[in-house]
N, C-alpha and C positions, 0 to 999 in steps of 0.2 A: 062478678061471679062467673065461672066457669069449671065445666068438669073436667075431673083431674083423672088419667088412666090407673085403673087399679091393675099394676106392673104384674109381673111374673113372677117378680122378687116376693110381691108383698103375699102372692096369694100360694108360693111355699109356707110363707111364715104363717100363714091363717090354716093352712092344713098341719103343719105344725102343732099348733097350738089346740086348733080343733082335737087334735087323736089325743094331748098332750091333758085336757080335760077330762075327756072320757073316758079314759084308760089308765089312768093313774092318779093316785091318795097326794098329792102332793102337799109335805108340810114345810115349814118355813123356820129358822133359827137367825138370827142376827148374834154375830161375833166381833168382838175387836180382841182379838190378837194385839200384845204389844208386840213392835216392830223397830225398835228402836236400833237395837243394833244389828239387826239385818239391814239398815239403813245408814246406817254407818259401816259395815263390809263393804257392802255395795259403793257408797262414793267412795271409798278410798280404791276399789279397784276399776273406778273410773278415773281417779287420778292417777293409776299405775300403768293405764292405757290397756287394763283387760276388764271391760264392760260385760256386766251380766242384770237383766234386767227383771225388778221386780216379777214381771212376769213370768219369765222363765221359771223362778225362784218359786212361784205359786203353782206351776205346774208339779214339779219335781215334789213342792210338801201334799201335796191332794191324790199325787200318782203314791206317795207311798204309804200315805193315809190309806187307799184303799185297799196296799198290799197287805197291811197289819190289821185292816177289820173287814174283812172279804165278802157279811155279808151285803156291803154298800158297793159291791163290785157285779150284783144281780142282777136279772133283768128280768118283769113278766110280760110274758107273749099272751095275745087273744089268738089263738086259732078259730075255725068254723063252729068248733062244738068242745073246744078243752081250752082250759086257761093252763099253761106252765110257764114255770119259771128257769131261768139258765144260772149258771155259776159259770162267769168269761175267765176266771183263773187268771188269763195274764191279762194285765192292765194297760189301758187305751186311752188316754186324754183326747176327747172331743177339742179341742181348742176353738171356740169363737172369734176371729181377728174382724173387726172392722175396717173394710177398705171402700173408695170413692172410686163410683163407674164414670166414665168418659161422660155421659149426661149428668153428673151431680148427684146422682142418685149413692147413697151409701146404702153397701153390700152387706151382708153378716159372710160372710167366710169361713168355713166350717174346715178345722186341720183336723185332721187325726194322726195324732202322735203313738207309734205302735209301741209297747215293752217301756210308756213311758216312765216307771218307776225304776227301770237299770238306766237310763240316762244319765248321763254327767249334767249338770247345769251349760256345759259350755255345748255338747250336742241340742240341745233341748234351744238355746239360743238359737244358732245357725238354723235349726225351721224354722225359730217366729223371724227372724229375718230374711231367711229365702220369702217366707210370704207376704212379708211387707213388702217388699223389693223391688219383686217378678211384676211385672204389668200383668194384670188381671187377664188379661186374653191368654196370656202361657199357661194359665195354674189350671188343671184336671178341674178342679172342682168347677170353675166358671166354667169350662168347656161344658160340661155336662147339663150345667144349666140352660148351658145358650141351647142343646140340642132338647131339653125340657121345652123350651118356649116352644118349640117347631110342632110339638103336640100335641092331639084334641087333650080338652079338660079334661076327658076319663082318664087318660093314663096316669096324670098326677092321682087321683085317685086309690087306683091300683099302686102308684108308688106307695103311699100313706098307709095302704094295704099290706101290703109286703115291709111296710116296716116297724107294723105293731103284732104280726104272725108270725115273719120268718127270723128266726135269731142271726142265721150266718148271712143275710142280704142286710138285718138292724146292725152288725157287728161293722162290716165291711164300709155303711156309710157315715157312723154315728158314735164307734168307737164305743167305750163301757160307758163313759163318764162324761159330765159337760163343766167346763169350764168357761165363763165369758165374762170377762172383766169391764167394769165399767165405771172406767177409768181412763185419765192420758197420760201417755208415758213416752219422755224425749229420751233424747241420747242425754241430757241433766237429769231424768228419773222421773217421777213421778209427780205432776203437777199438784202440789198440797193445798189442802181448804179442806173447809168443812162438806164434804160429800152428802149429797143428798143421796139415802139409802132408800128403796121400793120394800114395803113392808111384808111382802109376799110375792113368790113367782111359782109361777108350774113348768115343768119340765118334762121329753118324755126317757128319763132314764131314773134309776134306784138315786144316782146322788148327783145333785148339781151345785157347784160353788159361782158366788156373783161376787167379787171386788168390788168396791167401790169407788174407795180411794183412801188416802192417810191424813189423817189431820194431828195436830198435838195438843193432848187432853190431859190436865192435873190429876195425876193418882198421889197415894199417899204410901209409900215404901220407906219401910223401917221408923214410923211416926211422922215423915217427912212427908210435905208437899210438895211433889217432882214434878216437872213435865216430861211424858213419856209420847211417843208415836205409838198411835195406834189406828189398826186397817180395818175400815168399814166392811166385814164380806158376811153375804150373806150363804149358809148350807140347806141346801134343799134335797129333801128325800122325800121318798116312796111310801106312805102310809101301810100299803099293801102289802110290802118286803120288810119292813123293820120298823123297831119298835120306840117309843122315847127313851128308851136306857142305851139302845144303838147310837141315836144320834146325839144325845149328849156325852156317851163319852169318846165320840168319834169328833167333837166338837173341842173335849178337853184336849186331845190326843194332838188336833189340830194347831191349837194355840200352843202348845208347848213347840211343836216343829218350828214352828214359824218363830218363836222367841230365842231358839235357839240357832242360828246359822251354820255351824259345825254340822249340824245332824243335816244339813242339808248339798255337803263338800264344800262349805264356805270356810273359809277359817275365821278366828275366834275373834272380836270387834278390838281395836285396838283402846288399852287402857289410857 
């Protein structure tokens, strides 16, 4: 037996989480999306040698999810003595990437992708690749942490402060929206199985989406028993900001993007 240091990393992610409780309604939906033929675009344009990766693809349908139901693009602030709420109008993907510190230790990695519902699939690419890529020492966001460690405990504090009060300091680190996939994804796609899915998560923004992963499950089309792909993800919203009628049909809204490829600048699955 022996004690283990509780890192700098872990004790963001508990202040995280701590504001992420107290301060927001967080409720939970589980979706499978079929993905069948977003899945078949996708490897034929890795066999054409222009790779786009289910991820990219989940950012660009959640970025424009938010642009067509805006009010999961909100945000409420605690001030001293008022609670308000923001309308961020243009859309910000939080992106979560997982990456591995020089100690073994694995990172959460927070992008924010700015305007990301005008993106192409193929811009939207090129930064989850610069951050896969870049050794962790180059990328702003690790730099910022490393100068977080050098700090007394209060000032994370104060951060967690200023990022459940001030909207343009929430905006600037945290984007509108979170995204965090949890899932693996090679330059061959997305490793498939049956996904073990978390039945509930909290977050501290109006809408968070969790991937899972794709597994292929029997549905029944046109009397028929098919096998179809379909994507473990879970939607997570705001109690506080919007309602069951928001998030289910911001949910239907979702599944149809994602079954459809075209609506996302993909072209149409090959017959």
């Amino acid at each position: 037996m022996k004690l283990v240091p509780f890192s700098k990393n872990r004790e963001a992610i508990y202040d995280l989480l701590t504001r992420a409780k107290r301060f927001h309604a967080t409720t939970s939906v589980l979706l499978e999306p079929d993905v069948t033929d977003l899945f078949g675009v996708l490897a034929a344009r890795r066999a054409a040698g222009r790779p786009v990766s289910l991820l990219a693809c989940l950012v660009k349908a959640t970025s424009l999810l938010l642009a067509e139901h805006r009010r999961l693009n909100h945000h409420l602030f605690h001030g001293l003595f008022v609670k308000y709420v923001v309308d961020f109008e243009r859309v910000a993907c939080n992106l979560v990437m997982l990456r591995t510190a020089e100690s073994g230790e694995r990172i959460l990695l927070p992008v924010v992708i700015e305007r990301s519902d005008e993106l192409s699939l193929e811009e939207i690419q090129a930064v989850i690749t610069h951050h896969l890529r870049t050794p962790l020492g180059e990328l702003p966001q690790i730099q910022a942490v490393e100068r977080l460690k050098r700090l007394p405990r209060f000032v994370l504090k104060l951060f967690s402060y200023k990022c459940r009060s001030d909207h343009r300091f929430y905006r600037r680190f945290f984007g509108t929206y979170g995204l965090s996939p949890l899932f693996a994804e090679d330059e061959n796609g997305v490793r498939e199985g049956q996904p073990g899915v978390p039945t509930h998560s909290i977050s501290n923004t109006c809408s968070a989406f969790f991937p899972a992963g794709v597994s292929d499950k029997p549905v029944v089309i046109g009397g028929q028993v098919v096998v179809r792909k379909k994507l473990a993800l879970m939607f997570s919203a705001d109690h506080f900001l919007v309602d069951g009628h928001d998030i289910l049909l911001a949910a239907l809204a979702l599944e149809r993007l994602l079954a459809d490829p075209t609506r996302l600048g993909l072209g149409a699955p090959s017959v």
